[in-house]
C-alpha positions as CSV (number, residue, x, y, z in Angstrom):
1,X,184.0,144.8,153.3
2,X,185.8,145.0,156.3
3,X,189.8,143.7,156.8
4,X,189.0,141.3,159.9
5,X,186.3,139.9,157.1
6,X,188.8,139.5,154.1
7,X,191.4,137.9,156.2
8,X,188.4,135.6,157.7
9,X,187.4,134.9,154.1
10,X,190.6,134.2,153.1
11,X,192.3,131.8,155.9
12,X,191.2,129.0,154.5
13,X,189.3,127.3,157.0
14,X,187.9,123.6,156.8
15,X,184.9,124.2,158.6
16,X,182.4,127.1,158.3
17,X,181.5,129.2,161.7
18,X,178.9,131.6,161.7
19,X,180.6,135.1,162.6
20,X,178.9,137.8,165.2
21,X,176.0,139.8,164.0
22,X,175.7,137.7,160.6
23,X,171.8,137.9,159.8
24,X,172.3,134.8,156.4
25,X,171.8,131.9,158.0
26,X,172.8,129.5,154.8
27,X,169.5,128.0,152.7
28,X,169.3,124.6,151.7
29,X,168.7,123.8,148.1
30,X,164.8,122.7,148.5
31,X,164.2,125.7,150.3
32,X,165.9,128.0,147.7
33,X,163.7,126.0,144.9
34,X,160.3,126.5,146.9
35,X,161.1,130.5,147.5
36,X,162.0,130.5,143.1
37,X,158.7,128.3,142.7
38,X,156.8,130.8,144.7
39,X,157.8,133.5,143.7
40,X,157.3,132.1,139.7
41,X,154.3,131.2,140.4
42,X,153.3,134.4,142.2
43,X,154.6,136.6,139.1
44,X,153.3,134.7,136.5
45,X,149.9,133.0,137.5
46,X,148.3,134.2,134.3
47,X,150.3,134.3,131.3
48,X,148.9,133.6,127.3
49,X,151.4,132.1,125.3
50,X,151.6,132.0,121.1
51,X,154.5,129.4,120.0
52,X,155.1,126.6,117.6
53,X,154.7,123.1,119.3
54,X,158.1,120.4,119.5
55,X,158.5,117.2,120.8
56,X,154.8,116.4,122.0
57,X,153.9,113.3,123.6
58,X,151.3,112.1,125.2
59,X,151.7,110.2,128.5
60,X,150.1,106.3,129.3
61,X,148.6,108.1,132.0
62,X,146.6,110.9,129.2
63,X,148.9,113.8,130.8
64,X,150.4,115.5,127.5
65,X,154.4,116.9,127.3
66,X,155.4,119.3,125.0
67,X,157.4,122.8,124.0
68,X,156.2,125.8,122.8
69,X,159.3,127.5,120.9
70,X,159.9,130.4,118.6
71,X,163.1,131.6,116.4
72,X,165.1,132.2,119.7
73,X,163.9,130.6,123.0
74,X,162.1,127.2,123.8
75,X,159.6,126.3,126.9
76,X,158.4,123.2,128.1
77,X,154.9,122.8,128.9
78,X,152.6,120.4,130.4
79,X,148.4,119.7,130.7
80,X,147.5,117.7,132.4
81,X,144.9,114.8,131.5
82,X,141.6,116.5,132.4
83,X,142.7,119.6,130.5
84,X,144.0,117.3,127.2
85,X,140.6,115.6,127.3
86,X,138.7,119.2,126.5
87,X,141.0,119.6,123.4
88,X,138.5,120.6,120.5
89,X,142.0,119.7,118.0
90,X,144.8,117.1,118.5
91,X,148.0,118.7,118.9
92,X,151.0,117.8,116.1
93,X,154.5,119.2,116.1
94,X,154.8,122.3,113.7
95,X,151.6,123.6,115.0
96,X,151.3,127.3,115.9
97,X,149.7,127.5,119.3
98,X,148.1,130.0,121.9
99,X,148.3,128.3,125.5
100,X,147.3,129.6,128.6
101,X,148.5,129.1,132.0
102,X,150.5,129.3,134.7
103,X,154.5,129.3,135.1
104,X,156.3,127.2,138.0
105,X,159.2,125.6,138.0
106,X,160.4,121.9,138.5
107,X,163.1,121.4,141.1
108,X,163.8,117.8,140.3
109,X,165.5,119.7,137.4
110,X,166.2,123.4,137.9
111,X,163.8,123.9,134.9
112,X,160.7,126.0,134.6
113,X,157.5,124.9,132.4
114,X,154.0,126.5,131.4
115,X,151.1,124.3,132.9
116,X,148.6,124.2,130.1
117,X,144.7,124.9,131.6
118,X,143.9,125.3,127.8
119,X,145.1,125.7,124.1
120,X,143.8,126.8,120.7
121,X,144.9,127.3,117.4
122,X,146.6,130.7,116.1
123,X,144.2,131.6,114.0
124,X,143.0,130.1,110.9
125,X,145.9,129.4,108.9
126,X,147.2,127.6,111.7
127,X,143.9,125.4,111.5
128,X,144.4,124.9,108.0
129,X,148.1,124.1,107.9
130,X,146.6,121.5,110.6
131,X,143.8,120.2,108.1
132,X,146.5,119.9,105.7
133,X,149.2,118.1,107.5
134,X,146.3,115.2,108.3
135,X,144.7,115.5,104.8
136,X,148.5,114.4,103.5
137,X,149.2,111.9,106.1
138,X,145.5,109.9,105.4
139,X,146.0,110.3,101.5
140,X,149.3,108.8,102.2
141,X,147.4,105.3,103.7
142,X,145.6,105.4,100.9
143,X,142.3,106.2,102.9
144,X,141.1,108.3,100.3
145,X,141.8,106.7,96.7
146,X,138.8,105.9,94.1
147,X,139.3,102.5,93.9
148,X,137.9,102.2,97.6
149,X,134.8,104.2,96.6
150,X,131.8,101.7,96.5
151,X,128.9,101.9,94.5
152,X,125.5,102.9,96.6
153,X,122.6,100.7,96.8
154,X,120.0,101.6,94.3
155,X,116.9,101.2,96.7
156,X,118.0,100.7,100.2
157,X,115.4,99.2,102.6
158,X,117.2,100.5,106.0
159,X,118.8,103.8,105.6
160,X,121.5,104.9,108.7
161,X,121.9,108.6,110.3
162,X,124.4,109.8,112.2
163,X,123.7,113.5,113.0
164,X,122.0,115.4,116.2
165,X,118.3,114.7,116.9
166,X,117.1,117.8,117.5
167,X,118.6,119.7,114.7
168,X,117.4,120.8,110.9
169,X,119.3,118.3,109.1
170,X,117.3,115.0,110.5
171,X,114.1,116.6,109.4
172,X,114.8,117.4,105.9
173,X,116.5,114.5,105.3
174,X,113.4,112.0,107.3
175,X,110.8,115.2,104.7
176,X,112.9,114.4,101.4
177,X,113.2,110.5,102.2
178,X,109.5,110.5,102.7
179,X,108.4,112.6,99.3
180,X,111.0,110.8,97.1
181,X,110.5,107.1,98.9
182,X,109.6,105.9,102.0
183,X,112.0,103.9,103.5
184,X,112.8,102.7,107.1
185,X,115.7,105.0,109.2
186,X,118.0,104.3,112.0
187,X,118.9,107.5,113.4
188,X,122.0,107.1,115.7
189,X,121.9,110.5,117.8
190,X,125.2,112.0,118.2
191,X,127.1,115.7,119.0
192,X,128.4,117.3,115.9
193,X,129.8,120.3,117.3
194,X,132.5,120.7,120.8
195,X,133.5,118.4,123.4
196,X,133.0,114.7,122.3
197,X,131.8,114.9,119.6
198,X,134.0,113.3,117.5
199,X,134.2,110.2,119.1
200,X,130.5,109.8,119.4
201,X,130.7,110.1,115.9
202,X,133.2,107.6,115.2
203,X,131.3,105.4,117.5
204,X,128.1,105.7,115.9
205,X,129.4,104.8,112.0
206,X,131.5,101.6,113.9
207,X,128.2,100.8,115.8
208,X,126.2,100.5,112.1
209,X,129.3,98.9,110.6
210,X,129.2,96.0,113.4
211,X,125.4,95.8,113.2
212,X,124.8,91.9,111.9
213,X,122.0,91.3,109.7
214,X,119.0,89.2,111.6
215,X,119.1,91.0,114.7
216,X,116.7,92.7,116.6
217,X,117.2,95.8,114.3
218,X,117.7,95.9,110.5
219,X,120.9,96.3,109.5
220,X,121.6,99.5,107.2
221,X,122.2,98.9,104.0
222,X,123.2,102.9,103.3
223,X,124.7,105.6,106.5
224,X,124.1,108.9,106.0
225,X,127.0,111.6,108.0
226,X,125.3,114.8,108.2
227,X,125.6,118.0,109.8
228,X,124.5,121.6,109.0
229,X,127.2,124.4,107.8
230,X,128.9,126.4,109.7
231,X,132.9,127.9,109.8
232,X,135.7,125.4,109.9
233,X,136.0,125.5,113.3
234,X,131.9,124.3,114.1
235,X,133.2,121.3,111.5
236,X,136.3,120.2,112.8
237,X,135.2,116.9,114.4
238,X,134.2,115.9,110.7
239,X,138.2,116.6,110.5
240,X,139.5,114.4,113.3
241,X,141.1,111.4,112.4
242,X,139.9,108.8,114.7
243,X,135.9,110.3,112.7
244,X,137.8,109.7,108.8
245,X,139.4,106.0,109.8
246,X,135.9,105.3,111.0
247,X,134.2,106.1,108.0
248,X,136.8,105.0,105.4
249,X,136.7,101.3,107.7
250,X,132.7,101.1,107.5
251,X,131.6,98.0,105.6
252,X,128.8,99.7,104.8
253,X,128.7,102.5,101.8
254,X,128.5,105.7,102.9
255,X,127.5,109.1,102.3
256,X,129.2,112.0,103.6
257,X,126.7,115.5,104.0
258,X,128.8,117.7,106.1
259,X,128.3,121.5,105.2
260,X,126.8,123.7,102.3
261,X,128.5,123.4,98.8
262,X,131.2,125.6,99.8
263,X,132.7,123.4,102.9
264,X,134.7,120.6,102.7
265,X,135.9,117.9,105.5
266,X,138.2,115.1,105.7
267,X,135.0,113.0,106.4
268,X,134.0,114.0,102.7
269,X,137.1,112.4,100.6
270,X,136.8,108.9,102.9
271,X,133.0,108.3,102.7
272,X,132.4,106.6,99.3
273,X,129.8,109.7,98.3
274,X,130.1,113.6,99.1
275,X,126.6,115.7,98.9
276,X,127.0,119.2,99.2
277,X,124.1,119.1,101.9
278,X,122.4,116.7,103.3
279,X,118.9,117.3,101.4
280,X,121.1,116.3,98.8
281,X,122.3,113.1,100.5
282,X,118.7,112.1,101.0
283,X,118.4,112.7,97.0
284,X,121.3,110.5,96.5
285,X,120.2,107.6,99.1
286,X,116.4,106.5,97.3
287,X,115.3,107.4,94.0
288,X,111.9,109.0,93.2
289,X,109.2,106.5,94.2
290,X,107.1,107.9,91.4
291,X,109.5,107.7,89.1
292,X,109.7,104.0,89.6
293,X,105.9,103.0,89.3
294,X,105.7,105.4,86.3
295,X,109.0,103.6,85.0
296,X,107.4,100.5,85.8
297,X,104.0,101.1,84.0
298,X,106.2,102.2,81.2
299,X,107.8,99.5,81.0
300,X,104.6,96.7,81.8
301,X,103.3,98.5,78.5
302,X,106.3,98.0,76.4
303,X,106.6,94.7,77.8
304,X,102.8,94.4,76.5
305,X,103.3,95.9,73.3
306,X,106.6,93.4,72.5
307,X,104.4,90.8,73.8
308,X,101.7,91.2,71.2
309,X,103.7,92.3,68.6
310,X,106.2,88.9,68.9
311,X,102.8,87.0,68.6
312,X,101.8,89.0,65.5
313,X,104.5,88.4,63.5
314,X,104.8,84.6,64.9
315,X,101.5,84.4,63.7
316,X,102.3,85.8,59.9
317,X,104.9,83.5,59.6
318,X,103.0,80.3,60.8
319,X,100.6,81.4,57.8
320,X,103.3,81.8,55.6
321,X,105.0,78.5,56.0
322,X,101.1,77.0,56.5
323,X,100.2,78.2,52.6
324,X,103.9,76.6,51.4
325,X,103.6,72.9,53.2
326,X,102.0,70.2,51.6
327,X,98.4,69.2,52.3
328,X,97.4,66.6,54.4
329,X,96.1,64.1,51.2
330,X,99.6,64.9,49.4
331,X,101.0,63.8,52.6
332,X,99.1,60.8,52.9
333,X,98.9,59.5,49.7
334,X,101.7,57.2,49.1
335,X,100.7,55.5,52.6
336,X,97.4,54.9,51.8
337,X,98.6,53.5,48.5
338,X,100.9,51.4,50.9
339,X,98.5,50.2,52.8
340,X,96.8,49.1,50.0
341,X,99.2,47.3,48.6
342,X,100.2,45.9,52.1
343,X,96.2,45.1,52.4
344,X,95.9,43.1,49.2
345,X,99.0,40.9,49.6
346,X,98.3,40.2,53.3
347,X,95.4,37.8,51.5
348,X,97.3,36.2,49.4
349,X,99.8,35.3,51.7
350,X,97.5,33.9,54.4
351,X,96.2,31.9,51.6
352,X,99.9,30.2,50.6
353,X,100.6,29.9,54.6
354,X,97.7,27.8,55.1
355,X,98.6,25.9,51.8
356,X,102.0,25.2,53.1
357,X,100.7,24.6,56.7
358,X,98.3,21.4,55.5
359,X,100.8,20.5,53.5
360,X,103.2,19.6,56.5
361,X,100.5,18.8,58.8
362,X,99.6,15.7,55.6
363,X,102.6,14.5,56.1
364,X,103.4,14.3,59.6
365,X,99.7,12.5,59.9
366,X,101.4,9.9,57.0
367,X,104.6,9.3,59.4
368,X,102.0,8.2,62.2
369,X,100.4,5.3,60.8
370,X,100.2,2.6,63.3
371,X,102.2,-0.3,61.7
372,X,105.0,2.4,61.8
373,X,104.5,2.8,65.3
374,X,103.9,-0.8,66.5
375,X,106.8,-1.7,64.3
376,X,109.2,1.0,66.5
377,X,107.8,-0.6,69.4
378,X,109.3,-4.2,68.8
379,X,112.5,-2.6,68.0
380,X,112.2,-0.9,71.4
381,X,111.2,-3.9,73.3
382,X,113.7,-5.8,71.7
383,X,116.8,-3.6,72.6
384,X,115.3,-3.5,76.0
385,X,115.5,-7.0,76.3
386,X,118.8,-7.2,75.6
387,X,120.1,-4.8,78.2
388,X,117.9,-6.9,81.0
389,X,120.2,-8.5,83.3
390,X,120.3,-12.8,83.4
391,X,120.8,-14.6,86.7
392,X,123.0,-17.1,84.9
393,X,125.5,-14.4,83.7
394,X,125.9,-12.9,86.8
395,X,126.8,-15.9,88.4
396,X,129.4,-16.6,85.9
397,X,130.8,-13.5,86.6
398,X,130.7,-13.5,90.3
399,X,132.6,-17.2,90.3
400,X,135.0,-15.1,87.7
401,X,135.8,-12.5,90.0
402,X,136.0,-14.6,92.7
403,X,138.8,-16.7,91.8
404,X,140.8,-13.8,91.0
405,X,140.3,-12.4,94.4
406,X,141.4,-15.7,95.9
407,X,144.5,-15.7,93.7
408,X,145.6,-12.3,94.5
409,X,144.8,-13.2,98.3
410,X,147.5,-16.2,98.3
411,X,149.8,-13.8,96.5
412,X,149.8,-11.5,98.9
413,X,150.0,-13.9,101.9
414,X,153.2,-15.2,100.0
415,X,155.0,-11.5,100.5
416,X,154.4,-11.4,104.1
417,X,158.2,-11.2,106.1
418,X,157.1,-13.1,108.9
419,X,155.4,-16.3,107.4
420,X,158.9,-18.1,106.4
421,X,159.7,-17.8,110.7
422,X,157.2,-20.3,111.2
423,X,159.2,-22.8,109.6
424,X,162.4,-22.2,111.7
425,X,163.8,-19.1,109.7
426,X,165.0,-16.5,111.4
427,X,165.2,-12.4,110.3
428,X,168.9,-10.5,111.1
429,X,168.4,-6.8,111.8
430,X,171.1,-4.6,113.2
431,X,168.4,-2.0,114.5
432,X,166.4,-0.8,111.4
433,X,168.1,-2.5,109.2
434,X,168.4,-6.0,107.6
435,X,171.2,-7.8,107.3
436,X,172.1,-9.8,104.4
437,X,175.7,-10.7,104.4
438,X,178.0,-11.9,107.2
439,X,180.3,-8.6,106.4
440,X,177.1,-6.3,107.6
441,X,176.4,-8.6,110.6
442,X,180.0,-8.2,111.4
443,X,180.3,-4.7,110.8
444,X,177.5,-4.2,113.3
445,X,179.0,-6.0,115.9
446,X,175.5,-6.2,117.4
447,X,172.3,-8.0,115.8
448,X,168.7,-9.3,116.9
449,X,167.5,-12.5,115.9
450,X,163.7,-12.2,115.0
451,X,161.9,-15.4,115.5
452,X,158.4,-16.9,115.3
453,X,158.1,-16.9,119.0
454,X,160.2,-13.4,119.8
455,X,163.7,-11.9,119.4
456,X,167.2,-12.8,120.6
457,X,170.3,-10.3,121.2
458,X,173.8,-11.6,119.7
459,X,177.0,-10.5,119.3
460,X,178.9,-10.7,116.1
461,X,183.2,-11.6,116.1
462,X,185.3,-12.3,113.9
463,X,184.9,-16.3,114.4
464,X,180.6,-16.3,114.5
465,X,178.3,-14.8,116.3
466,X,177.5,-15.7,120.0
467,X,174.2,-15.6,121.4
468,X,173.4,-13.3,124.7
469,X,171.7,-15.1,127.8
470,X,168.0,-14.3,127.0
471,X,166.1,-12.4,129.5
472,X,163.0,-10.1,129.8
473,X,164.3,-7.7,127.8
474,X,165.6,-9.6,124.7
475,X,162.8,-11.8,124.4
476,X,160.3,-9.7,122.6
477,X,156.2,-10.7,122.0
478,X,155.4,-13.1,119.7
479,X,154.3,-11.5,115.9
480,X,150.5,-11.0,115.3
481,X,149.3,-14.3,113.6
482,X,149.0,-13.6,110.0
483,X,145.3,-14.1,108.3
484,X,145.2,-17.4,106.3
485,X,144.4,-17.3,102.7
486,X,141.3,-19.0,101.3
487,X,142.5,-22.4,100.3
488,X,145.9,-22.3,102.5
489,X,144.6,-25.7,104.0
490,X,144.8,-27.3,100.0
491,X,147.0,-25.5,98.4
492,X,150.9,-25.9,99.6
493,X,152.3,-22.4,100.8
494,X,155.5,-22.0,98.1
495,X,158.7,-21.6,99.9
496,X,160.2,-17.7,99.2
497,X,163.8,-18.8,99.7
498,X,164.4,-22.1,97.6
């Protein structure tokens, strides 16, 4: 470096001036990022990766976000939805990894990342610590204990399959169904093997399980999962987990014929019956259809054969208890010696009734003779007689009861207040009340005069009593005149105050 350089670079200059032949021009940060990108991308636009996957998480948007690490360096990676939706496996932390891909960088960050085109298993211990991890985490929920296994139907009329339509396994299960025992089947047509297929799966066992009974098809009353062998990796949607909640949440029991003997899936510890193939699942489903009529026959002759032997021995004991109960003349006997005892006294007693009967009929005719009756008849007529009213007895008492109402009449005329005013007495009242004494008329002060012919006002002192001018107002109407007694005109009206 030259001296005039140093002791530019060192004066300490606020601003930065570009010097004579300088061929760096400064580069801003994005343009330093696009050159790295570029030149990333450009160096690695192919790479295969093998690594252990951390921290995955897949996006709302479906885009998945992981790292692929080993013992001494980490790298984020990304895949983006399309690529996530062809995973034949769903990725878990732990699991050993091949991706392949592209590197580039990300400038928000100054990072670098692996875009993931597509991703598989290391090999089949990888697989299997995979099959494993989901085996424990299911077993955990309980999805495969016993005491959710249900019994199978013994004679289903609708049997379900989900399995692919053009395969082996539909036809020897629809051959084996038809030589054991016919029976109706809904065949849901779905891929077993790659892309898909486990949710078609899935939504084939949830489509029989929602099925209601009465509609315009049959509901199943067993489903049958099947699929031919093949290696782990031809099986593994019977290994997904969104296939074994499906069957382990069907309302309907289910058998599980994924394989040969030899392989085993998830699918097989949910479904509530494993066959180890699906010939054998068809075994399972119905049994032999001549095994039934022959187990029938068998058993309309034993029922036959109990039948007539109950009656046999029904009948030996009716003849034994016949030959130990009494005939019909020992049972008879002491009622027909009844009845003829009953028969000769019914004679007899007729005879005494009738007896007896003219007996009392002699003498009620004796107490019907007609002097007895003629004699009852004055008696009769002469009681009657004397209850007859007589003209001259009433009028005795009507002149009776006539002077007694006339006497009470002048009685009463004799109470009336306002008869002694026609002979020049007068009545004292001090408003409602009478006065007696000259001490009430003058504590009053103020008293009317009642006379035959009206009132008078007067004022009461200590010397007598004064009487007030009379005018319209203290001359009151003349009292109603009183009804005169019968006799009044002879009979002197005594005097009340002598």
């Amino acid at each position: 470096m030259s001296p005039e350089y140093d002791a530019y670079d060192s004066s300490g200059r606020l601003l930065a001036e570009e010097r004579a032949g300088d061929n760096a021009p400064p580069l801003s940060v994005s343009e330093l990022s696009g050159l790295l990108k570029r030149t990333v991308e450009d160096r690695f636009g192919h790479v295969r990766l093998r690594g252990e996957i951390s921290g995955f998480k897949r996006a709302a948007s479906g885009h998945l976000y992981l790292a692929l690490k080993d013992d001494n360096a980490v790298l984020d990676g990304v895949m983006w939805k399309g690529g996530a939706q062809r995973l034949a496996f769903a990725p878990q932390d732990g699991v050993e990894v091949i991706a392949t891909g592209k590197l580039t960088t990300y400038p928000g960050r100054s990072k670098y990342q692996i875009v993931i085109e597509r991703m598989e298993l290391a090999g089949e211990g990888a697989l299997m610590a995979l099959l494993e991890k989901l085996k424990a985490k299911l077993a955990g929920e309980g999805l495969f204990a016993a005491e959710r296994k249900r019994r199978l139907p013994f004679l289903p009329r609708t049997i379900g399959v989900v399995t692919s339509p053009t395969g082996a396994v539909i036809r020897d299960i629809l051959h084996r169904l038809a030589d054991r025992c016919p029976t109706d089947v809904l065949v849901w047509p779905v891929l077993v093997q790659g892309q898909g297929s486990a949710e078609q799966i899935a939504r084939a066992v949830r489509g029989f399980s929602a099925m209601e009974a009465g509609g315009p098809l049959p509901r199943p009353d067993l489903v049958i999962v099947a699929r031919g062998g093949g290696s782990i990796e031809d099986l593994w949607s019977f290994n997904e987990e969104i296939v074994v909640r499906a069957v382990a949440d069907c309302s309907i029991p289910i058998i599980s014929a994924v394989g040969h003997e030899t392989d085993t899936t998830l699918c097989d510890y949910a479904a509530d019956m494993r066959a180890p193939t699906p010939t054998a699942a068809a075994e399972m489903a119905v049994p032999v259809r001549a095994e039934l009529l022959a187990g029938l026959s068998e058993m309309g002759l034993r029922a036959g054969r109990a039948v007539r032997r109950g009656a046999g021995q029904a009948k030996e004991r009716l003849e034994m208890q016949a030959r130990l109960m009494p005939t019909p003349d020992m049972l008879l006997a002491p009622q027909r010696q009844r009845l003829d005892q009953l028969s000769d006294a019914l004679g007899s007693g007729l005879r005494h009734r009738i007896a007896d009967a003219r007996g009392q009929l002699g003498q009620a005719g004796g107490a019907l003779r007609p002097a007895l009756l003629q004699q009852y008849l004055a008696r009769a007529t002469e009681r009657l007689d004397r209850l007859r009213p007589r003209p001259d007895y009433l009028a005795r008492v009507y002149r009776d009861r006539a002077t007694a109402l006339d006497r009470v009449s002048r009685h009463f005329a004799s109470l009336d207040p306002d008869l002694p005013l026609a002979r020049g007495y007068a009545r004292v009242m001090a408003g409602a009340r009478l006065v007696q004494s000259v001490a009430a008329a003058q504590a009053a002060g103020a008293v009317t005069l009642h006379f035959r012919d009206g009132t008078v006002d007067a004022a009461v002192g200590q010397g007598g009593a004064s009487l007030e001018k009379p005018g319209p107002a203290a001359i009151s109407a003349p009292p109603r005149p009183t009804r005169k007694a019968r006799g009044a005109d002879d009979v002197p009206q005594q005097d009340l105050f002598s």
